[in-house]
Backbone as JSON, one array per atom type, in Angstrom:
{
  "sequence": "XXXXXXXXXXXXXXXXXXXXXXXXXXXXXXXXXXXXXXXXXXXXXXXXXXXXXXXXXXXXXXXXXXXXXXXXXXXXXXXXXXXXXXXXXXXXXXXXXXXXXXXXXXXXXXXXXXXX",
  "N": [[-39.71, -57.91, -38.94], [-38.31, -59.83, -36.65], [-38.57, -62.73, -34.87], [-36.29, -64.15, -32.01], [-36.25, -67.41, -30.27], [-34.82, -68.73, -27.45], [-34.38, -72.02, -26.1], [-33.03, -74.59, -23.51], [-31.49, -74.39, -21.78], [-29.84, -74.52, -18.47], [-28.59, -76.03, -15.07], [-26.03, -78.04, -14.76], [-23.91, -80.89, -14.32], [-20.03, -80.46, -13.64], [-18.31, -81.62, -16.82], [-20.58, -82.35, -18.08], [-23.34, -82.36, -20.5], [-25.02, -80.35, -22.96], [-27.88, -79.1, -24.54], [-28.35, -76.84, -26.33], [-31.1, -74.86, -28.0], [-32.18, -72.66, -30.81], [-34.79, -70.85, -31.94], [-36.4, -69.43, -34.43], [-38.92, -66.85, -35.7], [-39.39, -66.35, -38.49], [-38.71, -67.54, -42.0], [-35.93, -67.8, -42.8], [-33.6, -68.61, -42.22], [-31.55, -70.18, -44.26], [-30.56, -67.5, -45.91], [-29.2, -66.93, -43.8], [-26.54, -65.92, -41.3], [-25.59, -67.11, -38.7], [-25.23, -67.37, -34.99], [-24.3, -67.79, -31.77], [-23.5, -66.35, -28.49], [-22.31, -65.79, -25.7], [-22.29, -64.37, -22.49], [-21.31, -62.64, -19.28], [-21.74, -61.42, -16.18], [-21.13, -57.78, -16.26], [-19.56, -58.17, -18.05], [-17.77, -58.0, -21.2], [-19.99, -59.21, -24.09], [-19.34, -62.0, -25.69], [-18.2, -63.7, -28.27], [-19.11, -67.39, -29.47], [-19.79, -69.12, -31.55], [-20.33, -69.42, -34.71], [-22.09, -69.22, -37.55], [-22.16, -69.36, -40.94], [-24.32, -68.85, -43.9], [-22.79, -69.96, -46.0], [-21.99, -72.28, -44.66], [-19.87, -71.89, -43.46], [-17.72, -72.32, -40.56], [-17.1, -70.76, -37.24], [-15.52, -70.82, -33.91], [-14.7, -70.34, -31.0], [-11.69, -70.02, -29.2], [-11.78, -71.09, -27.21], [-13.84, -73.25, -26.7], [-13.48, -74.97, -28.47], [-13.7, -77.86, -30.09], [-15.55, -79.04, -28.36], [-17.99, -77.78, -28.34], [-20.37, -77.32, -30.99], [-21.38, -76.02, -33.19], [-25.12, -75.7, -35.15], [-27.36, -76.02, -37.29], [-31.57, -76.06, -38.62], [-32.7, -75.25, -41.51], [-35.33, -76.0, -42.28], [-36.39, -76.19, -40.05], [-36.41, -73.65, -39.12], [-34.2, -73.55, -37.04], [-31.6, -73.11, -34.69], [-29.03, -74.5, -33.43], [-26.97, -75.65, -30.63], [-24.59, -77.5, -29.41], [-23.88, -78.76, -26.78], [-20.23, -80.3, -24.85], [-18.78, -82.17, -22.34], [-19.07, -80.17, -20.47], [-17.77, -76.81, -18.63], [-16.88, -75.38, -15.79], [-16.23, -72.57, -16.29], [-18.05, -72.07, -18.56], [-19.92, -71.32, -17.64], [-22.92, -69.07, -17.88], [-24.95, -66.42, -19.68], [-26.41, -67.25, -22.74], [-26.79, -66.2, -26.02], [-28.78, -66.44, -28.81], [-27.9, -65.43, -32.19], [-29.29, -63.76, -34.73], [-27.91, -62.17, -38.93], [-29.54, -61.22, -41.21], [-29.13, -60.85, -44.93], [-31.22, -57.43, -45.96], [-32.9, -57.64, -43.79], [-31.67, -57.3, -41.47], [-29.86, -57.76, -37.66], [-30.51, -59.81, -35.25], [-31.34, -60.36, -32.12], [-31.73, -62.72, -29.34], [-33.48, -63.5, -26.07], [-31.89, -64.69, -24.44], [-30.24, -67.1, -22.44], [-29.72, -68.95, -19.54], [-27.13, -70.55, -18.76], [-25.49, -72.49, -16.56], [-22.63, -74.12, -14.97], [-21.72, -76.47, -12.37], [-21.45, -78.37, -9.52]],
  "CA": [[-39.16, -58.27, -37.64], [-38.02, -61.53, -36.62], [-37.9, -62.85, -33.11], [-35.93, -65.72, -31.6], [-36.37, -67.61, -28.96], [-33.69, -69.83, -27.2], [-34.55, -73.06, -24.8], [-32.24, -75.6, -23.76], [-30.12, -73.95, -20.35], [-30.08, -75.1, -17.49], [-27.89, -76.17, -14.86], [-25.33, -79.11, -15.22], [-22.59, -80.62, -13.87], [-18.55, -80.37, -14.93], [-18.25, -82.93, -17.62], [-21.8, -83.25, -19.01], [-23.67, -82.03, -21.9], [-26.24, -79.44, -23.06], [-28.14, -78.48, -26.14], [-29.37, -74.97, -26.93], [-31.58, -74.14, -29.6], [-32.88, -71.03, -31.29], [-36.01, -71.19, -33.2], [-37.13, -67.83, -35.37], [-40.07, -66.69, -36.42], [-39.96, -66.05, -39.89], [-37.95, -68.59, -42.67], [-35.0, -66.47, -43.4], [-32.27, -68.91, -41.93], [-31.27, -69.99, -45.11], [-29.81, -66.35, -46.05], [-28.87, -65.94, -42.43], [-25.52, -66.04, -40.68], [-26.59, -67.45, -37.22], [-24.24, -67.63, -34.5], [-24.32, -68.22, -30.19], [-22.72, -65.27, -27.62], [-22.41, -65.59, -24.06], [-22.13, -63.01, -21.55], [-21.22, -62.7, -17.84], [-22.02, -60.17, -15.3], [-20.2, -56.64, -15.93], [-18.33, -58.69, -18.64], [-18.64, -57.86, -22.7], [-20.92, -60.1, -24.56], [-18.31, -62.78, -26.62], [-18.67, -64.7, -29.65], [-19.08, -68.74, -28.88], [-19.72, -69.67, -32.48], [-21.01, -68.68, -35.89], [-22.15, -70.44, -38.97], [-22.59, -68.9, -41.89], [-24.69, -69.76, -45.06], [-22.16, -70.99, -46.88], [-21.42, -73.3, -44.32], [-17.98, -71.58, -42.81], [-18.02, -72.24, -39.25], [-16.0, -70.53, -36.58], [-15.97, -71.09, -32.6], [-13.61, -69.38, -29.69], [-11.14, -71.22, -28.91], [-12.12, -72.06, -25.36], [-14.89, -74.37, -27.28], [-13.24, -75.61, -29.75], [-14.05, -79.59, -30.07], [-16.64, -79.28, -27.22], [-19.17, -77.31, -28.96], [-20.84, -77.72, -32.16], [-23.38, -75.54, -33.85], [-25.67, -76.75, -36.51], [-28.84, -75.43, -37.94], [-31.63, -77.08, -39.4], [-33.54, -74.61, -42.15], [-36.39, -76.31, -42.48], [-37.23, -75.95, -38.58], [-35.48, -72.57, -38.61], [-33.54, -73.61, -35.84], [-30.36, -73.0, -35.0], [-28.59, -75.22, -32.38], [-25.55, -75.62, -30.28], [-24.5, -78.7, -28.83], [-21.73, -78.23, -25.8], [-19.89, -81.28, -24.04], [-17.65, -81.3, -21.75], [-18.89, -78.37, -19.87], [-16.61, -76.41, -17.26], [-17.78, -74.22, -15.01], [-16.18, -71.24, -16.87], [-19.04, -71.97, -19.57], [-21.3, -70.59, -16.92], [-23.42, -67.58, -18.74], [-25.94, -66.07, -20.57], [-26.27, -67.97, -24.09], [-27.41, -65.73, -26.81], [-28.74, -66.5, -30.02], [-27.54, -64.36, -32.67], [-28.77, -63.89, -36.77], [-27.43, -61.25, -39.79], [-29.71, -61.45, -42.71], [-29.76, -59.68, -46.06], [-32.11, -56.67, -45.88], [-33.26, -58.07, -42.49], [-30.59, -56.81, -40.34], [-29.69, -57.89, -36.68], [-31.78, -60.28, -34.29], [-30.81, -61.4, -31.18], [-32.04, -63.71, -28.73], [-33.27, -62.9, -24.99], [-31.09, -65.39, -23.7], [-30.84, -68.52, -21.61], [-28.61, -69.18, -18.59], [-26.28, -72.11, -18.13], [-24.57, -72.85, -15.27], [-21.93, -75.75, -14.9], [-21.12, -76.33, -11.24], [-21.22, -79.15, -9.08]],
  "C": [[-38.99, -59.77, -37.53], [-37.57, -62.09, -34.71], [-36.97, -64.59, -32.93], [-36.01, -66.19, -30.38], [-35.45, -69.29, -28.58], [-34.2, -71.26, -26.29], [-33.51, -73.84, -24.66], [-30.94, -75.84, -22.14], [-31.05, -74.55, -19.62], [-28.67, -75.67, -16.81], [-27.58, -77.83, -14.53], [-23.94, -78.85, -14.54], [-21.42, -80.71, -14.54], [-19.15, -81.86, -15.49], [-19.37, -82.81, -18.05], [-21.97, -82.51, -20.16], [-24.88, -81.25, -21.75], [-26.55, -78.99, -24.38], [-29.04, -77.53, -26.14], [-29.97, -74.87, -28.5], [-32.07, -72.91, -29.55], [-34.04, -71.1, -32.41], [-36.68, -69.6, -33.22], [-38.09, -68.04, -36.19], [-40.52, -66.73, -37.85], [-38.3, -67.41, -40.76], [-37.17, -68.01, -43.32], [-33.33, -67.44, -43.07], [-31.47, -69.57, -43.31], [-30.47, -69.06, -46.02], [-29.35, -65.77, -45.0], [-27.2, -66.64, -42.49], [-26.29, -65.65, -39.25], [-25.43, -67.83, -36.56], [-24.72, -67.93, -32.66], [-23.07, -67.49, -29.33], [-23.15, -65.47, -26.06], [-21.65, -64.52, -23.47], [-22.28, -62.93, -19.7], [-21.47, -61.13, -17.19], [-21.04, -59.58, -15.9], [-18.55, -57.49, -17.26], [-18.64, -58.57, -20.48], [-19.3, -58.92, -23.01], [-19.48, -60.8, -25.55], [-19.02, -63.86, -27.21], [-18.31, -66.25, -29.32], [-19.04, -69.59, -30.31], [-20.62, -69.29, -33.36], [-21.04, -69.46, -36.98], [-22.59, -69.35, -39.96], [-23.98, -69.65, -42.77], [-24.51, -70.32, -45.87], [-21.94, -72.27, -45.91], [-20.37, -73.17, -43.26], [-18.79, -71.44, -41.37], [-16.94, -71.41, -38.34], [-16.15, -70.73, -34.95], [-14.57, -70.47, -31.88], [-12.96, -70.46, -29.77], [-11.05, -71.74, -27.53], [-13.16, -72.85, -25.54], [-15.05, -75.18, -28.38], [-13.16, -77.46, -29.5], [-14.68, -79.84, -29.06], [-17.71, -78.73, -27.78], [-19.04, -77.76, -30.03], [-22.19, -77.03, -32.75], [-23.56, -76.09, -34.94], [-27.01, -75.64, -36.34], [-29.94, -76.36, -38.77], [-32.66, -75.65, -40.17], [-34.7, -74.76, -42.54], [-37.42, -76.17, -41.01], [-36.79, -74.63, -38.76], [-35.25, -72.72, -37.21], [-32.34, -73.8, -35.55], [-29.86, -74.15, -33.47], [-27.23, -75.36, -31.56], [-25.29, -76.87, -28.78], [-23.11, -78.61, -27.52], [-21.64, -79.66, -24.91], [-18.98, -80.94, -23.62], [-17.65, -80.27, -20.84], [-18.18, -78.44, -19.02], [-17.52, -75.41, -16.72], [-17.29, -72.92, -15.64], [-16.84, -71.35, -18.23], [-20.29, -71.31, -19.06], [-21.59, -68.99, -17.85], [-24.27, -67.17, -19.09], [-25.38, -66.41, -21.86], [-27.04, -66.85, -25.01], [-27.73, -65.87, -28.21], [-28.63, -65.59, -31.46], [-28.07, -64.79, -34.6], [-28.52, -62.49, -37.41], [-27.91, -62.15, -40.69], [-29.67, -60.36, -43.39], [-30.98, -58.51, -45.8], [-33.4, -56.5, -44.98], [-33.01, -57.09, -41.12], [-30.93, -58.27, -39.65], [-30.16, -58.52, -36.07], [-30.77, -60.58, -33.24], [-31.98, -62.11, -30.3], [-32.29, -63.27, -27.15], [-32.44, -63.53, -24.04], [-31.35, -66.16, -22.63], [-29.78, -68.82, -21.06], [-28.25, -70.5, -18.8], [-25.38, -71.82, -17.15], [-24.09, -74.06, -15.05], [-21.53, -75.59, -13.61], [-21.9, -78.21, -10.53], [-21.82, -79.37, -7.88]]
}
């Protein structure tokens, strides 16, 4: 099993900045693909950004050059840097990994709210 646990939400106004991390229990990020999903009321859960272990990154494109995930493997911690916020970043943040013979983890999630 592997748990994660997110800190970092909180609410902020338009324009500023916020950094989410994810720190897991066991030292697996290394063979992980670790990514960051937000989710609104009554609304599916959507993909915000994903890193692989090679490296390949991908991000929505409603966060493209405002976010920034990163990882560091030696903390197992995964991170996600957002500037810029808008108020339609408001959400539940979820931290997401897929390892080898692991499976699935997610994250219990951590609100942000951008408003003013």
């Amino acid at each position: 099993q592997v748990q994660l646990v997110e800190s970092g939400g909180g609410l902020v106004q338009p324009g500023g900045s916020l950094r989410l991390s994810c720190a897991a229990s066991r030292s697996i990020l290394s063979i992980s693909t670790v990514g960051w999903y937000r989710q609104l009321p009554d609304k599916e859960r959507e993909l915000v950004a994903l890193n692989s272990r090679t490296g390949t990154t991908n991000y929505a494109d409603s966060v493209k050059d405002r976010f920034t995930i990163s990882r560091d493997n030696t903390k197992n911690t995964v991170y996600l840097q957002m500037n810029s916020l808008k108020p339609e970043d408001t959400a539940v943040y979820y931290c997401y990994l897929l390892a080898p013979a692991w499976g699935t983890y997610w994250g219990q999630g951590t609100q942000v709210t951008v408003s003013s």
